[in-house]
N, C-alpha and C positions, 0 to 999 in steps of 0.2 A: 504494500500500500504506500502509495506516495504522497509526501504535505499534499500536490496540488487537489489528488484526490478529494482532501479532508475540508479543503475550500471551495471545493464547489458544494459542498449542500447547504453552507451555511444561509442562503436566502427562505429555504425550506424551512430551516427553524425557527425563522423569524417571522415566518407568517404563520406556523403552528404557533410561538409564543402569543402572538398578536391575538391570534381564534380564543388563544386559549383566556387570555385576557379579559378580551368580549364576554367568553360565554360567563367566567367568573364574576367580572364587574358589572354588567349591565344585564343582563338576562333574572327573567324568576327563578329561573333552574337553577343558575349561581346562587343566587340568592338563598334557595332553602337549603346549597347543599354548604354556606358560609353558613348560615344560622345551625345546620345539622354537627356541623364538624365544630364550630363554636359549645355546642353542650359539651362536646366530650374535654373540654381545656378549661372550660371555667365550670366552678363550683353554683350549683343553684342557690338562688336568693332568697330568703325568706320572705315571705309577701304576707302581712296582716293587713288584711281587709275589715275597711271600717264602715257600716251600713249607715244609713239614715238611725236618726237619734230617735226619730217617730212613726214608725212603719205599719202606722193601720189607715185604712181611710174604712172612715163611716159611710156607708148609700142608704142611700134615705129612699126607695122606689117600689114599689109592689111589681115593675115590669121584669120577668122572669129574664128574656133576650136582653134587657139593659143589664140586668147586673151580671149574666153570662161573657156579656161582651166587657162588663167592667173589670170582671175577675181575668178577662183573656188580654187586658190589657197590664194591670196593675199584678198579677200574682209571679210573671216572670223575672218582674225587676224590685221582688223582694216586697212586697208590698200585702199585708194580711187584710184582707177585706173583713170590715165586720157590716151586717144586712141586716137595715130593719127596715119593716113596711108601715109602720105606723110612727105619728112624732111622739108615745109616749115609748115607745122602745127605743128609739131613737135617743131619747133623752135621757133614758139609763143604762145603753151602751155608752153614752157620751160620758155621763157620770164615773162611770166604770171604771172606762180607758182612757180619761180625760190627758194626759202625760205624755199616752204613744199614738194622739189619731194629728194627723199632720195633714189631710184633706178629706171635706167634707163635700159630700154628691148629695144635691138634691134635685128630686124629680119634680121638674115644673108641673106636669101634668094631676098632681097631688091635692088636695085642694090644701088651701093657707102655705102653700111652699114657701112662700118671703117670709109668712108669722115661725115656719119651722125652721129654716135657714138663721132668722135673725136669733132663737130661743138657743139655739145648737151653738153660735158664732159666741153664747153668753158663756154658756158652758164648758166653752175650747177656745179660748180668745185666740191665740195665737195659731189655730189652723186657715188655711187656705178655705175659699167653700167656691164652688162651681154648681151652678143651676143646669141643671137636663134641658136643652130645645126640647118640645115634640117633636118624639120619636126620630132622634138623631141616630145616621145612618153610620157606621161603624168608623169611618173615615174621621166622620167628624166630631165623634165621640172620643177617639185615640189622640186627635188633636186638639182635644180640650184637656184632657189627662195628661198629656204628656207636659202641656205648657205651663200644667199647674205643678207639676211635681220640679 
């Protein structure tokens, strides 16, 4: 084998280096296989996770689909629903769990919703409270819960 041999492939390695470059620094595939190869050299991290300080919300609605759709909203991101249908239940879940309800749902369609919204806001001064449209459609319902949380 002769040096001049050993000089000619050298442009070959340099656009293997280059690909290889590519596919590490800019590609997804680099990327998960940086992050895969990175567990194995650093030690994992302890992570305490800190929830909300008040993880109940009260619903105040006798409509079975609103509060299905309230639980399908509020139970994934840590949230314990407590359901009443009447405002004297209403107002001795409130009593209750006065400490951990951080939003309060009421159903417009109720009759005295303002008089039970306003007795509940007495009871939990510092929770959030949101009014139910009629018959709000799941969209719009997500995007009143989420803005309140």
């Amino acid at each position: 084998m002769k040096l001049n041999d050993f000089d000619a492939g050298w442009p070959g390695v340099v656009i293997f280096g280059i690909m290889a470059a590519f596919v590490f620094g800019l590609t997804q595939t680099g990327q998960q296989l940086r992050c895969e190869l990175g567990e194995y050299f650093v030690p994992p991290k302890q992570v305490h996770v800190i929830g909300p300080a008040r993880t109940q919300v009260l619903v105040v609605t006798g409509n079975r689909s609103d509060q299905a759709r309230i639980a399908m909203t509020m139970n994934p991101r840590g949230y314990r629903l407590l359901i009443a249908e009447t405002k004297a239940t209403a107002q001795q879940l409130a009593r209750s769990a006065q400490k951990d309800i951080c939003l309060i749902v009421v159903d417009s369609d109720l009759p005295q919703s303002k008089t039970i919204a306003a007795s509940l806001l007495s009871i939990v001064p510092g929770a959030k409270i949101i009014t139910l449209p009629h018959h709000p459609d799941s969209t719009e319902l997500a995007v009143l819960l989420l803005g309140a949380i």
